[in-house]
N, C-alpha and C positions, 0 to 999 in steps of 0.2 A: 409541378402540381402536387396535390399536396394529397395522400389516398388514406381512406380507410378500407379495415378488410374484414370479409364475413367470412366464416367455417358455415356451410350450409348442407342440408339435402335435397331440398325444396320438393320431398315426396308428397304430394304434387308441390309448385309456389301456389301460397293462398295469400288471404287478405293476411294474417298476421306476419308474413314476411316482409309485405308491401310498410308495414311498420314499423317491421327491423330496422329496413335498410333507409328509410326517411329519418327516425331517427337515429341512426346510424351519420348522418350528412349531418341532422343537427346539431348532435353534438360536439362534433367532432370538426365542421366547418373544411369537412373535404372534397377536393373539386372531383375527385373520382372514386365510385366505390366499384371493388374487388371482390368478387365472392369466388371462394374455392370449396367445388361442390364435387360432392361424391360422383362417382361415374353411374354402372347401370345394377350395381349392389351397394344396400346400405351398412350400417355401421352392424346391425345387425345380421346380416348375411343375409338379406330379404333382394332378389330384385325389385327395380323401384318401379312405379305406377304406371311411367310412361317414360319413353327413352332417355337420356344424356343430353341429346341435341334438343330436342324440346322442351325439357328443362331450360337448358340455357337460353334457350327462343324466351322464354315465357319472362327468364330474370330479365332480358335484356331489355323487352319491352317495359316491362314495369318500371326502371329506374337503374339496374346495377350496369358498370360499363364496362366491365374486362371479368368473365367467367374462366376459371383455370381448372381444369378437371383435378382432385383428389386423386391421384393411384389407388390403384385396389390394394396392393400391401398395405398403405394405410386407412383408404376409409373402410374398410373391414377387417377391424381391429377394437379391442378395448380402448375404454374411453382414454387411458394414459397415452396410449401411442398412436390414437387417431386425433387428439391435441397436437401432442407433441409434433407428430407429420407436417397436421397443416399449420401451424405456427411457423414450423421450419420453409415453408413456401412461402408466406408472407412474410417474413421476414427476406426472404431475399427478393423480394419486389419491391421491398423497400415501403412497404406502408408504414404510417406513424401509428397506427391505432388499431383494435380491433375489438367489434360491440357483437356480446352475445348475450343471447337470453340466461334467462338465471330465475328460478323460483325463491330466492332468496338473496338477491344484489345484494342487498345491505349487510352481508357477512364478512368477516376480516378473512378472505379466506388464505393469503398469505400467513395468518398464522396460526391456520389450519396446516400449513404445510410443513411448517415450523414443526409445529407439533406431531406431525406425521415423521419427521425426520427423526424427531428422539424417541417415539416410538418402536419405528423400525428397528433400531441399534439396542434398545433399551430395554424392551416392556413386549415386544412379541414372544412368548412364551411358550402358551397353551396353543400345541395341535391340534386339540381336539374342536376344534372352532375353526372359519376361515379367517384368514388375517381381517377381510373385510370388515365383517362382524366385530371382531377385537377391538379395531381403530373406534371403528362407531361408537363403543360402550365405553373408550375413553374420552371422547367428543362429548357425547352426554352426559358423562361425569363430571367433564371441566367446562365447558359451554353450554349447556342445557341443549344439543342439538345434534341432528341426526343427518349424514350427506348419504341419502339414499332416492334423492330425487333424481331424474338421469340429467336435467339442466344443471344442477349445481355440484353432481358431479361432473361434468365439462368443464364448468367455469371453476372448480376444484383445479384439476386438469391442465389448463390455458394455465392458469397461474405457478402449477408445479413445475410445468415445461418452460415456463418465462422463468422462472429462478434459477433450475436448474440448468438451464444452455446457453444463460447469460446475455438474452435477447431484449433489447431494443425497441422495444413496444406498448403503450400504456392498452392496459386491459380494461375495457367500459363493460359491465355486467349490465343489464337492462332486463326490469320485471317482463315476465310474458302479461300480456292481457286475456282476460273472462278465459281461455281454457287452460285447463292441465296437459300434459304431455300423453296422458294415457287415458284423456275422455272420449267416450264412445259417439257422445250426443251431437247436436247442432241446435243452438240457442239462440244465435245470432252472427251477425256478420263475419266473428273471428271465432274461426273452431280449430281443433287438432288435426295434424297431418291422417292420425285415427282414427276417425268421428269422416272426417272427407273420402277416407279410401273404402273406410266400411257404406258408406252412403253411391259412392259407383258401388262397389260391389253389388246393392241393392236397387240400385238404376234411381236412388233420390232426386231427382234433377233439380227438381224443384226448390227442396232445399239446397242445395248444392249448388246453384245458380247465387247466391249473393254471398257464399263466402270463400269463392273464387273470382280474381280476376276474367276479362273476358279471354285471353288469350288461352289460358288454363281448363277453362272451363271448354271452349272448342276441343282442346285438346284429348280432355278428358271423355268426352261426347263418341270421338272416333275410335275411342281402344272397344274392340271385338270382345275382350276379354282382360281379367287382371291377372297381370302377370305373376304368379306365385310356384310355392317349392311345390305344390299338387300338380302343376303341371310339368316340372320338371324331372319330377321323380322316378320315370322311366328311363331315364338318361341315367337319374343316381344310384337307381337300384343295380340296373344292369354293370353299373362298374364297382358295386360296391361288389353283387357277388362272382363276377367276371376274374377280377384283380386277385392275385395270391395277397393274403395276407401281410408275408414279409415285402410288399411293396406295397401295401396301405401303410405299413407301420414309418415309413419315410415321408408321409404328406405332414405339411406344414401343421404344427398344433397339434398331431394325433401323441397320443401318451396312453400308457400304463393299460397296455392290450383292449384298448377299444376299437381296435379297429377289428377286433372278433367279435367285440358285442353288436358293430354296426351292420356284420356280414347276419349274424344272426338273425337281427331282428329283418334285414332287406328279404331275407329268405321266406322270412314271416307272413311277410306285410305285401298285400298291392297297392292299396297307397300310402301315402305321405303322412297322413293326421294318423294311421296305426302304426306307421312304422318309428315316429319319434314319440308315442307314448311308449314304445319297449325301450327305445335307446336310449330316453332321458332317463335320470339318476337325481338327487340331491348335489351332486358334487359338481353336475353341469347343468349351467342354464341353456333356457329357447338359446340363449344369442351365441355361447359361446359351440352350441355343436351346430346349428344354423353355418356359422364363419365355415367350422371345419367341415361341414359336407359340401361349401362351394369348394373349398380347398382339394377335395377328395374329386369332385367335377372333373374340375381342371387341372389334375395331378399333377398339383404343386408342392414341390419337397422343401425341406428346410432350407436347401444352399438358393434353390431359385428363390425362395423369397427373403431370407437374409440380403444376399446377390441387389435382388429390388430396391432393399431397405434401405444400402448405403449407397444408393445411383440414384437420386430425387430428377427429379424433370419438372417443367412448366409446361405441362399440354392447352396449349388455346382453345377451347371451346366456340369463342363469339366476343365480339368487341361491337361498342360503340364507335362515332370517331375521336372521341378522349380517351376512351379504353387504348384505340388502336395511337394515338398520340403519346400516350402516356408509354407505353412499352418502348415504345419508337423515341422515348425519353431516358430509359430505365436499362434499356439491353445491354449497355456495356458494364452493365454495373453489377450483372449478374453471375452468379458462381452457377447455376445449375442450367443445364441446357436449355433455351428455349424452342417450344416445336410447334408449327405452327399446321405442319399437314405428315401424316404417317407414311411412310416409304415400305417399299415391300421387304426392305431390311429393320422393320419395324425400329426404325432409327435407332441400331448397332442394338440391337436386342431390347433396348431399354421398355420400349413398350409391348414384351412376348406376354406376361400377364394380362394387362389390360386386353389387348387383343383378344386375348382367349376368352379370357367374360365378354369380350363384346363380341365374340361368337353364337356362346350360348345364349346370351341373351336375343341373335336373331330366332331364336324359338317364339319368341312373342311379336316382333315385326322385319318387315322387311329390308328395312333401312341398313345398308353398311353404316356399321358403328364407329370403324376409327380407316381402314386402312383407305389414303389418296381423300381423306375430308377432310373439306377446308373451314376454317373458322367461321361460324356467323357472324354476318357486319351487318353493324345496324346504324344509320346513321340517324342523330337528334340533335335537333339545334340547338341554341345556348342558349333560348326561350323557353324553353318546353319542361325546363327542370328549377 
């Protein structure tokens, strides 16, 4: 069978996913789609709206047939190495294809990369700038254009990690439809993951009712609460200022003595909206000190997640019966373990990270998140799609 594959979060799945992954099939004329989706934190170190498992309930009914969890070492990570990740998992499923959004498809961005390549070696110069910035201003200089969108830096991304690792895959970019990435509003049928989370927040139902499926939308109905760093912050506080210093300064990402400016401000602050307006800076973004205080959570040092980085897995979330066919196709053909239920040896260590977010994240339900759960199966018949 012949698969494509989607990189996803589906914070919640809404209607604009349901037309990812349709054309996703169209273009591509594959008998099975794949989607490797974040587990119960996002790319920006946010937990997500509602758990892993019903995420993946929600893909499976709408259309995708084999959901593979993202590891936390990668989906909470910059855009570079949260491509890079899941490409390196689709790729060894063996998909032919993979269709992501992009605010600007129609860019050559292979030679964007090109040209990032003689950048880097050539023309990075000026410290006094982030490199980011730098690339930008010669993008604009030589293309009239700016990768500061967070889709087209992905699909920047997907293409850099397909050159670079000599991967196997045609990249299909696909415009998003009516919203932006970062709108607040709901207009119509298809709004932002932003625009849906802030509308629960605010109990919209109503709006909120036609630009979720119906599965999602139940879903969404039963969360008590949204799960956020405000709620967690008593956990984070008390180890930010619990922990000696000289053992914050070994959590994955922390640098250049911030981990006394984050004891600082914990000391400051009771909650969460005071305590990261003292810790944020210019020099770091919401997303990249977001990552490092899940990091600081679940103290996690450099070697456990380096350790993570070069030990990939296939955790099964949920299958169709082509999903579950198609693996039952594909397994010998695989270089990275397949798993299909967690053991209380979190099968030979490999999933002690995940685990551990899917602890913290029972803060928000009751649900065990990974250890002794088994795949969702959903079966649909070869009429129905």
């Amino acid at each position: 069978m012949k698969a494509v594959g989607l990189v996803v979060e589906y914070n919640p799945f809404h209607n604009g996913h349901c037309y990812h992954l349709q054309q996703a099939r169209k273009l591509t004329g594959a008998d099975v789609v794949i989607a490797v989706m974040s587990g119960n934190f996002t790319q920006r170190g946010e937990p997500t709206i509602v758990d892993k498992w019903q995420r993946a309930e929600a893909a499976l009914v709408n259309g995708v047939d084999l959901v593979v969890e993202l590891p936390l070492v990668t989906a909470a990570e910059p855009a570079d190495r949260f491509a890079a990740g899941a490409l390196r998992l689709l790729a060894d499923l063996q998909v032919d294809s993979v269709v992501f959004g992009a605010e600007h498809p129609q860019w050559d961005f292979e030679r964007m990369v090109a040209m990032e390549d003689r950048f880097s070696t050539e023309q990075f110069k000026q410290f006094d700038q982030t490199y980011a910035t730098q690339f930008n201003s010669q993008l604009h200089e030589q293309l009239g254009i700016s990768l500061i969108e967070p889709n087209d830096i992905l699909a920047f991304s997907y293409t850099k990690a397909k050159l670079k690792n000599d991967l196997d895959i045609n990249l299909i970019p696909l415009a998003r439809r009516n919203s932006q990435y970062h709108d607040r509003t709901i207009t119509g049928k298809i709004a932002s993951a932003s625009a849906i989370r802030h509308a629960v927040q605010e109990r919209q139902w109503d709006r909120l009712k036609k630009t979720v499926p119906n599965k999602t939308f139940q879903q969404l109905q039963t969360q008590s609460r949204v799960p956020s760093w405000e709620s967690l912050y008593p956990i984070l506080r008390n180890e930010l200022i619990q922990a000696p210093s000289s053992r914050l300064a070994n959590i994955y990402q922390m640098s250049e003595g911030l981990e006394n400016r984050l004891k600082r401000a914990a000391q400051h602050h009771l909650t969460f909206t005071e305590f990261i307006k003292e810790a944020k800076t210019k020099r770091y973004t919401y997303a990249h000190l977001s990552r490092l205080l899940l990091y600081v959570v679940l103290q996690a040092t450099d070697g456990q997640v380096n350790t993570a980085i070069q030990n990939p897995y296939h955790h099964v979330l949920g299958f169709t019966s082509r999903g579950r066919q198609y693996l039952h196709d594909v397994k010998k053909q695989l270089e990275y373990p397949l798993i299909v239920k967690v053991d209380q040896t979190l099968n030979g260590g490999r999933l002690d990270l995940d685990y551990r977010a899917g602890k913290l994240y029972q803060n928000f339900t009751s649900v065990e998140q990974d250890l002794k759960h088994s795949p969702l199966r959903l079966e649909v018949s070869s009429k129905s799609r």
